[in-house]
C-alpha positions as CSV (number, residue, x, y, z in Angstrom):
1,X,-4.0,23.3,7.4
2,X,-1.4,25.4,9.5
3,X,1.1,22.7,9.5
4,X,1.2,22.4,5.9
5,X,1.5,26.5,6.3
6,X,3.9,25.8,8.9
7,X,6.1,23.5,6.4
8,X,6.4,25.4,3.9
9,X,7.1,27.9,5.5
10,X,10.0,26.0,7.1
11,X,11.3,25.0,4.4
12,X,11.0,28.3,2.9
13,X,13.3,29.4,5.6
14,X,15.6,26.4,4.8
15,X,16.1,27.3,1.2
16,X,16.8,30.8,1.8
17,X,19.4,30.4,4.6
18,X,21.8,27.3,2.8
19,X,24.5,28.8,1.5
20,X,26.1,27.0,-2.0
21,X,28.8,25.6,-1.7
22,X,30.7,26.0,-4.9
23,X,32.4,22.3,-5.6
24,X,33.8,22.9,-8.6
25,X,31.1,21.2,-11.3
26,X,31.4,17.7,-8.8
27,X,27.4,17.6,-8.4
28,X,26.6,18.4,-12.3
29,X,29.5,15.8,-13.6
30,X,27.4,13.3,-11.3
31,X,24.5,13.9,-12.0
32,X,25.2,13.6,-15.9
33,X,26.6,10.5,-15.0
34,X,23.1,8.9,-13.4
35,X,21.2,6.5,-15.7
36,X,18.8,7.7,-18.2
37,X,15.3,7.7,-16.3
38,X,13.4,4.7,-17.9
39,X,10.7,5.0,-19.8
40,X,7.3,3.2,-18.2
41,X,5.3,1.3,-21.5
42,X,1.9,3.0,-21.8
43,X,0.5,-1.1,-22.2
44,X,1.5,-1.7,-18.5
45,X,-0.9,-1.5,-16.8
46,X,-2.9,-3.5,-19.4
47,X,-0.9,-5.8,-18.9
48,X,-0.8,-6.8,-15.4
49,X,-4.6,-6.4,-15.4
50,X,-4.6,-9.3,-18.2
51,X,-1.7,-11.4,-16.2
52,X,-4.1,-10.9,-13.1
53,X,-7.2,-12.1,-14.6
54,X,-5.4,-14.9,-16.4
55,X,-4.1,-16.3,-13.0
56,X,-7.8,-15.8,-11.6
57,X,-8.8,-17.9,-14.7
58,X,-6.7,-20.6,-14.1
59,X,-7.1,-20.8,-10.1
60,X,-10.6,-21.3,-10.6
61,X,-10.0,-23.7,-13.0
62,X,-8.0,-25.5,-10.8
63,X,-9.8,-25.3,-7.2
64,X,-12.8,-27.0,-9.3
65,X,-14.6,-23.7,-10.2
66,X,-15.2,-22.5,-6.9
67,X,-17.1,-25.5,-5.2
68,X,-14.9,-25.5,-1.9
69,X,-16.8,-22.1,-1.0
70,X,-19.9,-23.2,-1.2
71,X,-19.1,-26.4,0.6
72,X,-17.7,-24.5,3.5
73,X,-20.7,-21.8,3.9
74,X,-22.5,-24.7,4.0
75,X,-20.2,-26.5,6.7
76,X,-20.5,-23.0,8.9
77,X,-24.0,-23.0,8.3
78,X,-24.6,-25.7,10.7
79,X,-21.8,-24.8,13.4
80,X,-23.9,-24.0,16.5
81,X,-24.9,-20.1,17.0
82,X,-22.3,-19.1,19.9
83,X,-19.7,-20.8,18.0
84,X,-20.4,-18.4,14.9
85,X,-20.9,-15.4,17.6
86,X,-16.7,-16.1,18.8
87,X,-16.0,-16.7,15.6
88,X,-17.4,-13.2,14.4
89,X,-15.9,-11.8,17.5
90,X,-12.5,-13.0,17.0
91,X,-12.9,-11.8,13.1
92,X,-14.1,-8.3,14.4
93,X,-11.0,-7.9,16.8
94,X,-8.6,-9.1,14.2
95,X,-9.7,-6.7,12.0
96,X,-9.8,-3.7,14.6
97,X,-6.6,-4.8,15.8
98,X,-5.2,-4.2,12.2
99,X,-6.7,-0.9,11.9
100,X,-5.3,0.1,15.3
101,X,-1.4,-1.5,14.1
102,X,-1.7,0.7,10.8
103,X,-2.8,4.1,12.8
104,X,-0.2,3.7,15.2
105,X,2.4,2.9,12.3
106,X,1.2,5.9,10.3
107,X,1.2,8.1,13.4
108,X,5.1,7.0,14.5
109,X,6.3,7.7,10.9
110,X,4.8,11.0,10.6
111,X,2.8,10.2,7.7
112,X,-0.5,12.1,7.4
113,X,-4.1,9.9,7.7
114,X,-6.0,9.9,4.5
């Protein structure tokens, strides 16, 4: 909570101390110059949800409706119990080891932890 105080009121103190700089109507001509901002379709997100499924669909379809998952639960099923224990092991510390990358990437970039 106080840094968010503490940044605006920075910035605050930013805004009040830059002085204009008068360059003779350069910045307005420019930005009347920019690209109109394009319009986002209200059906896209409709869309890609359709495209998504649709390629679910036919993966499916293709991979022969699912059946190498269960033939491979059923392949781990009979690997010996300390070979599923490393195997959940490894899993867990890849997974930590993930969270720990993103934490340390958020924290170097100065982006806030949600």
């Amino acid at each position: 909570m106080d840094e968010n105080l503490q940044e605006d009121w920075l910035d605050a103190r930013l805004r009040d101390e830059t002085a204009y700089i008068d360059d003779a109507g350069f910045t307005a001509g420019v930005v009347q110059k920019l690209p109109a901002r394009r319009v986002r379709s209200r059906y896209r997100a409709a869309f890609l949800i359709a495209v998504t499924l649709l390629g679910s669909a036919i993966a499916y379809r293709i991979s022969g409706g699912g059946w190498f998952i269960a033939e491979e639960v059923t392949r781990f099923t009979y690997l010996p119990i300390p070979a599923m224990w490393l195997i959940a092991a490894a899993v867990t510390i890849l997974v930590m080891a993930g969270g720990l990358a993103a934490v340390i990437s958020k924290s170097k970039s100065g982006g806030r932890l949600r």
